[in-house]
N, C-alpha and C positions, 0 to 999 in steps of 0.2 A: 504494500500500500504506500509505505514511504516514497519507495522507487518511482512509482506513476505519479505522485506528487511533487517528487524533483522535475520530473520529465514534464509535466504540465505546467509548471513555474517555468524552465528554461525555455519550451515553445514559445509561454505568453511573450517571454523578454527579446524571444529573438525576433518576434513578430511583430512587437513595440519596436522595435530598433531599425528594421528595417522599411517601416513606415515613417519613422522621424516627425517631428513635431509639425501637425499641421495650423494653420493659421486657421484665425476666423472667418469667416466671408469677408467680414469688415474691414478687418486689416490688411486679408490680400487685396482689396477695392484699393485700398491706402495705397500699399506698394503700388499697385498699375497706376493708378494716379500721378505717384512722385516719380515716376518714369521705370518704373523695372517692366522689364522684360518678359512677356506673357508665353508661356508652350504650354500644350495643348497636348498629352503622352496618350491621348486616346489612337483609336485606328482612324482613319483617312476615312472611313464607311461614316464614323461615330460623327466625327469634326466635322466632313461634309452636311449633316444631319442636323447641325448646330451649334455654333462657337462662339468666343468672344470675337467681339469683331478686328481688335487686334493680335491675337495669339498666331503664333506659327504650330506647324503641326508637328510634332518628332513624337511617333511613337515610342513607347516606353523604353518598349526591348532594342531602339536603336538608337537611344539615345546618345551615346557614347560616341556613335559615328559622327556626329554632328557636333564634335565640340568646337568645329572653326565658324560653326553660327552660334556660338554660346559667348559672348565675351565674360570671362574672371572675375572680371572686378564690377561689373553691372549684376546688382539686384535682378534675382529670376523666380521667377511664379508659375510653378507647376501646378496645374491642375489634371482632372482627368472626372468620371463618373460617380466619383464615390472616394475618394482620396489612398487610397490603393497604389495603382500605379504608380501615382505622383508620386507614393511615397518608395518606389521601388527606383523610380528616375532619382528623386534626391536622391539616395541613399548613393547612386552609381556615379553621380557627380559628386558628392562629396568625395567619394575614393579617385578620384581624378584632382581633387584639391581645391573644388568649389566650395568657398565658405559663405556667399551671396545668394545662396540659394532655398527658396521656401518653397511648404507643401501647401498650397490654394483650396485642396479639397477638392471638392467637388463640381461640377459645371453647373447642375441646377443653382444648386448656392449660392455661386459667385452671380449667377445671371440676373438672379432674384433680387440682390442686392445692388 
């Protein structure tokens, strides 16, 4: 019993971890506002479907490929369906050495707001 209790503790952590701290609606509004950088980690089907009207599209899983449209040092607002992905793109930007980078959440959310 103990064992599945570690093991359920360590999944929670690594699953908190690798979603990394999402913003509010409010305050990714704020970012987009004071000029950060809007991507869009959904698929090309989903974005087509409905976006902010500034975001660029980089699915999640390619994100990486795309670090010469990412600038470093500019503020970036990941979003995605449900804050998920996003938080699987920060997470791979950070390991590339993005420390400007935030998790937006979700698309309804942010849209809403």
């Amino acid at each position: 019993m103990r064992f599945l209790q570690t093991v359920l503790i360590v999944a929670c952590l690594v699953l908190t971890a690798c979603a990394g701290p999402t913003l509010s609606p409010k305050e990714a509004q704020e970012k987009i506002r004071d000029g950060a950088l809007v991507v869009d980690v959904r698929t090309e089907e989903e974005f087509q479907s409905g976006h902010l009207p500034q975001a660029l599209n980089i699915p999640h899983d390619e994100i990486t490929k795309h670090l010469s449209d990412l600038p470093p040092d500019r503020e970036i607002v990941l979003y995605c369906r449900s804050g998920t992905r996003s938080g699987r793109a920060l997470k791979a930007l950070q390991d590339e050495g993005y420390d400007k980078v935030y998790n937006g959440g979700g698309y309804t959310d942010l849209k809403e707001e």
